[in-house]
N, C-alpha and C positions, 0 to 999 in steps of 0.2 A: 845506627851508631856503630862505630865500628871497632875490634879489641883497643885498639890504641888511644881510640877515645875513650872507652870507656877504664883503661885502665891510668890515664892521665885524669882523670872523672875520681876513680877511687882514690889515689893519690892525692888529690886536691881535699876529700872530706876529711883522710887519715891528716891531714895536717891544720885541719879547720875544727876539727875535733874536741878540742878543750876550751873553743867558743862556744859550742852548742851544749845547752843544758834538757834538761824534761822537766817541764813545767809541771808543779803537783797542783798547781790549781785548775789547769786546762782539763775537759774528760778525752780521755784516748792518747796518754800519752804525748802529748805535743813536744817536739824540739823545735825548738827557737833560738835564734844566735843570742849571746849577751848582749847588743847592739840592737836587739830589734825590741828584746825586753822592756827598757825605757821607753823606747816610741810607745810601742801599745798601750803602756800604763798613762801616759800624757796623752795619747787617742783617746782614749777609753772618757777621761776627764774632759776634753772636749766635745765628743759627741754627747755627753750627757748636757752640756748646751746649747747646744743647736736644737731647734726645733724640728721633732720628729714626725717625716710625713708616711704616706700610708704605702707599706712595702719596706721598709726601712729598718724596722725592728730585726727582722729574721737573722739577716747578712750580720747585723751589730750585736747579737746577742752573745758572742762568745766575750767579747769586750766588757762587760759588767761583771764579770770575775778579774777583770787585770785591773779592774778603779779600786780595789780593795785589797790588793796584791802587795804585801811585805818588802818583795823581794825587789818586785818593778820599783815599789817608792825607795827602795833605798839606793837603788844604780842612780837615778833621777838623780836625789838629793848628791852624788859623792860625781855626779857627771857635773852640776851647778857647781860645786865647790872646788874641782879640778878648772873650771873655764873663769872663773872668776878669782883664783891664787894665779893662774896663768897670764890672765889682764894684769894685775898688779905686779906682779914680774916684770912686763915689760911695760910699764909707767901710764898705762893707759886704766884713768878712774874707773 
């Protein structure tokens, strides 16, 4: 990679920056976009239906901390409420 990549590279996180938070329930510090937050919390709630085959648990184990995640349920909850005041806005039930 080369300086002008990598300094168009820093540039791009310096302004992506007050998306990404550190998750206090992830171990090791994770950052995550606000945007990915939600998915994983609604993953997490998902794969806990699906029927688990063998090999499967390891890859999915960090996911069983975001299905009990405060933070994840409430983006969720304020992402449904933003799409659905945004339907009735434009006349659509």
């Amino acid at each position: 990679m080369s300086f002008d990549q990598r300094l168009g590279l820093n540039e791009w996180a310096l302004n992506k920056q007050q998306e990404v938070i550190h998750c206090p329930y992830q171990p090791g510090e994770l950052k995550i976009s606000k945007g990915a937050c939600p998915k994983r919390f609604q993953f997490s709630w998902n794969i806990r239906r699906e029927r688990k085959g063998i090999g499967e648990s390891s890859d999915r184990r960090g996911f069983s901390l975001c299905r009990k995640c405060p933070i994840g349920m409430e983006w969720v909850r304020e992402k449904t409420i933003a799409r659905y005041a945004g339907a009735g806005k434009q006349g659509i039930p």
